[in-house]
N, C-alpha and C positions, 0 to 999 in steps of 0.2 A: 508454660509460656502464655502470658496476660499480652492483647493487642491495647492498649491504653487509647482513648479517643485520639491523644495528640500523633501515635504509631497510624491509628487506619484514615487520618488526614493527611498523612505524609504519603503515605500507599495511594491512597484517590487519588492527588495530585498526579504523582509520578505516571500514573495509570494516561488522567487524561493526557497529559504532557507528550507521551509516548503516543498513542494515539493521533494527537492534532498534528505528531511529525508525519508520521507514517502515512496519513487522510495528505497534508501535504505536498510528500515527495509522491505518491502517487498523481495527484491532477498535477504538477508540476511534471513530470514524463512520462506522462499518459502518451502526449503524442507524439515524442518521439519514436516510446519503445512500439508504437503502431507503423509510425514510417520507415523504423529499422523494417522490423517483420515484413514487410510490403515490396522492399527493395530488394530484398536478401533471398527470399525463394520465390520463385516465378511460378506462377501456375498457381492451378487449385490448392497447393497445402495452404499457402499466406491464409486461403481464406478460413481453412480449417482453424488454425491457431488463432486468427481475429476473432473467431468467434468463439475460443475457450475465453478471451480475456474483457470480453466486454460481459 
């Protein structure tokens, strides 16, 4: 199996493409999924798991 330049140009692409979605939908509910976690258990855990995700 031969990657031909025109195959590992297709691959880059796809690569960054997935990438700048994922880079994306993360800052885009970054801070929701911070305000769920905040609302949703009281106490000292929220802050444990805030601070596995920053």
């Amino acid at each position: 199996m031969e990657l031909t330049i025109e195959q590992l140009i297709k691959i880059t692409i796809g690569v960054l493409v997935v990438a700048v979605v994922v880079i994306g939908l993360f800052l885009f509910f970054k801070n929701y999924v911070i305000d769920f976690f905040q609302n949703i258990i009281p106490g000292g855990k929220a802050e444990l798991i805030l601070s596995l995700t920053k």
